[in-house]
C-alpha positions, 0 to 999 in steps of 0.5 A, a space after each residue: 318390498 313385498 313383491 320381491 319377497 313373494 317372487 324370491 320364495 316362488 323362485 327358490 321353489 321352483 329351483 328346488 323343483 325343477 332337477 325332479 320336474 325334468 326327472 319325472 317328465 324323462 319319465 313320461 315319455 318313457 311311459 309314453 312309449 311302452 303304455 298305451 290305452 289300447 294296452 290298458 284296455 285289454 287288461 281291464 275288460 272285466 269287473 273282476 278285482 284284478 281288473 280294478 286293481 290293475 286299473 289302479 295300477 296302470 294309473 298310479 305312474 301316468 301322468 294325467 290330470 283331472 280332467 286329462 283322466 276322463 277322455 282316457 278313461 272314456 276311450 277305455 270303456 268305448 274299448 270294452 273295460 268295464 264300468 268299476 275298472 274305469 272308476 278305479 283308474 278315474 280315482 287313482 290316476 290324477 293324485 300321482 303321477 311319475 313327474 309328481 312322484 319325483 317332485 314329491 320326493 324332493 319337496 315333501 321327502 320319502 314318507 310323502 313320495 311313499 305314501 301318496 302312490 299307495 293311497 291312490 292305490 287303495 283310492 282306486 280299488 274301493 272306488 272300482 270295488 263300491 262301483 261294482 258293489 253299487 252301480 255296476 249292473 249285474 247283467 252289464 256285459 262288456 258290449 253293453 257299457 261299450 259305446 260304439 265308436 270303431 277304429 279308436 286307435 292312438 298309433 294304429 295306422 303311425 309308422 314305427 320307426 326313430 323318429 316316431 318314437 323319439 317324438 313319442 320320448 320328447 315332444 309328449 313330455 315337454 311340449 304336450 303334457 306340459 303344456 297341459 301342466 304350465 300354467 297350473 304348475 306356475 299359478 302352483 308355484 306362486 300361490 305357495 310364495 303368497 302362503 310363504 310371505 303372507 302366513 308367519 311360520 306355524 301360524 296355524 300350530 295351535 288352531 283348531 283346523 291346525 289336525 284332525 278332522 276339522 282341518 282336513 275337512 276344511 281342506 277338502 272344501 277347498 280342494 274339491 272345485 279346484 283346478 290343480 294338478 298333482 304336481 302343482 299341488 306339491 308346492 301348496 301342500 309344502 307352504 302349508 305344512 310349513 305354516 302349521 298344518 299337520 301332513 295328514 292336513 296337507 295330504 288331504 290337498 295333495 289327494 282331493 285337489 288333483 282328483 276333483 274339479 268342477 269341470 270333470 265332475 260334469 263330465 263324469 256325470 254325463 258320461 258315466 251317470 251322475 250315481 256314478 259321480 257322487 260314488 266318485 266325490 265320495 270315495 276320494 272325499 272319503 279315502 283322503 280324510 282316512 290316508 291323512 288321519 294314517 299320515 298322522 299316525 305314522 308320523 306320531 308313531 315313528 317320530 319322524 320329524 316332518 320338517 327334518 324329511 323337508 328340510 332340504 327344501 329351499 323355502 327355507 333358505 336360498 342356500 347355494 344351489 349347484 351348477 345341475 340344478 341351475 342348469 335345469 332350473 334355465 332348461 326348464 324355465 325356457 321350456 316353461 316360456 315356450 308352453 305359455 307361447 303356444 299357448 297364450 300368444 300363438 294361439 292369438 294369431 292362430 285365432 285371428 287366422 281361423 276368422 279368414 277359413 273357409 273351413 267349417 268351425 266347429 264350437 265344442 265345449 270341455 276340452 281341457 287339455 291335449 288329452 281331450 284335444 286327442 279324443 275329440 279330433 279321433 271322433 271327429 275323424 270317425 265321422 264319415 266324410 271327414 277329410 281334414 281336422 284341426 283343434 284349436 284348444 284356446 278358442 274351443 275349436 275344431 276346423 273341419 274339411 269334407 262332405 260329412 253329416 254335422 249330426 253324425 259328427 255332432 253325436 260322435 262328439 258328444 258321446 265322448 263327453 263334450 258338448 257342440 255348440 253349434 247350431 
């Protein structure tokens, strides 16, 4: 039966993924701990290329998607980094990430781990350097791109001890990045078992989108409006490669994808300026044609085999998995279970409760993910008079208490990139 076969592959790809998922989210939260923004602020104060290349740098490891990149990349520049530092982190942050870095490594092999990273890398310095070159003004000064909203600090007033940064070390990572990447991760996963069941292997061997440029621009069509996250793209891009593309093909996917979507193109370009934005599409349009036609070369030049470097994944085969990966396969399909709880059946009830509040609602359009949940509540507690606030993120919601100005708070809002859609 077609289904089953569809679900067997998904199941087999998710057993494989699960033991370097749950590596990588480990090491979140250890980056949870010892980077902030407020750090990375500091060191990108300047249009320097040291200040975009340690912006790049910054970006590779954090765990941000597309759209989770944008508020934290808006708090740095309201914090004083400069125009071309915020670009090169916009760039190279959502392509990679340490949990996709790991997963990577287990689905596509060392090349692919290796090579995505340093591509970003790349990614983001030209982005930040064209950014100065282009946009940047000359006589822009850090107080002049610095939108003026004070005491934006994460942790400023939160004390310090065990149990806030075991809070830190696990309830970031495995409940609130997660459940950020669930259901992207899920949808990932699944879409990869379609590919798999529907497409014989090598299908596209011999077609002429198989390589080159026809097919990476095929690709980057594709990727481009996309909603996917860097580790939800891995699944995608292994099904491809499998099914005739070359890596460099698939690498334009794992660049383009997680980089773009619809949503934060927009938000870009109301923040950041809309040359700002098409410098943004260009460069990560530009540099993931230029690192998947390098893929291909060092492929052919060194004669690595691409399906001897995924040879371990289980798509091919159900194999016999061991008790560890079992064990984290179970640990993360319950905590995969308890995201999409919060998410779909919790926030039903916490809807129907929000229709009884004497609270003030507050519709805000953009929010994504608990990154954009984060920034937005920091505005709204900005807001002089503001004594209580509560994010709904399914209903778009913000639940506000105290005697404050709706157009002071509006303003605060919307400076960050978010739209009220109240009165």
């Amino acid at each position: 039966m077609f289904v089953f076969d569809i679900l067997r592959a998904t199941f087999i790809l998710f057993i494989e993924m699960s033991p370097y998922l749950i590596l990588g989210l480990l090491f979140v939260g250890l980056l949870n701990i010892f980077i902030s923004k407020d750090l990375i602020a500091k060191h990108i104060g300047d249009s320097s290329f040291i200040s975009v290349l340690k912006a790049a740098l910054f970006g590779i490891p954090l765990p941000l998607c597309s759209c989770g990149v944008i508020p934290a990349s808006v708090y740095m520049a309201k914090n004083g980094a400069s125009k071309p530092a915020v670009v090169a982190f916009l760039i190279a942050t959502p392509q990679t990430g340490i949990d996709s870095i790991m997963a990577t490594y287990g689905m596509l092999g060392p090349v692919f781990a290796v090579f995505r990273p340093i591509a970003a890398l790349l990614a983001g310095i030209v982005g930040g350097l064209l950014t100065h070159t282009f946009v940047f003004d000359k006589g822009e000064t850090k107080s002049d791109f610095k939108i003026s909203l004070d005491s934006y600090s994460l942790d400023a007033h939160k004390k310090r001890d065990f149990r806030y940064y075991l809070k830190k070390m696990l309830v970031y990572p495995f409940v609130e990045f997660l459940d950020d990447i669930a259901v992207q991760f899920i949808i990932g996963l699944f879409i990869a078992g379609l590919i798999s069941y529907f497409v014989p292997d090598d299908f596209f061997g011999n077609s002429i989108i198989s390589n080159g440029l026809p097919g990476m621009l095929a690709l980057l069509l594709m990727a481009i409006p996309m909603y996917v996250c860097a580790t939800a793209s891995i699944p995608i891009a292994l099904s491809l490669i499998l099914k005739g593309f070359s890596p460099g093909v698939a690498f334009v996917f794992l660049a383009a994808g997680p980089a773009t979507n619809a949503a934060s193109l927009s938000v870009i370009s109301k923040v950041l300026g809309k040359r700002t934005a098409a410098l943004y599409v260009s460069v990560i349009s530009l540099t993931a044609i230029l690192s998947g036609l390098l893929l291909d070369w060092i492929f052919a030049i060194t004669d690595i085999n691409i399906f001897e470097q995924i040879a371990n994944s289980g798509i091919h085969h159900i194999g016999i998995f061991s008790i560890f990966q079992w064990s984290l396969s179970v640990i993360l399909f319950i905590l995969l279970s308890m995201s999409i709880y919060r998410k779909f059946i919790k926030s039903k009830f916490r809807k129907d409760e929000t229709m009884q509040t004497d609270k003030r609602k507050i519709f805000i359009d953009g929010m994504t993910c608990n990154h954009c949940v984060a920034n937005v509540k920091n505005a709204i507690q900005n807001t002089a008079g503001v004594e209580s606030v509560e994010i709904i993120l399914s209903e778009n919601l913000a639940l506000v208490t105290g005697d404050f100005s709706f157009d002071e708070l509006k303003n605060n809002v919307e400076k960050i990139g978010y739209k009220v859609n109240n009165e």
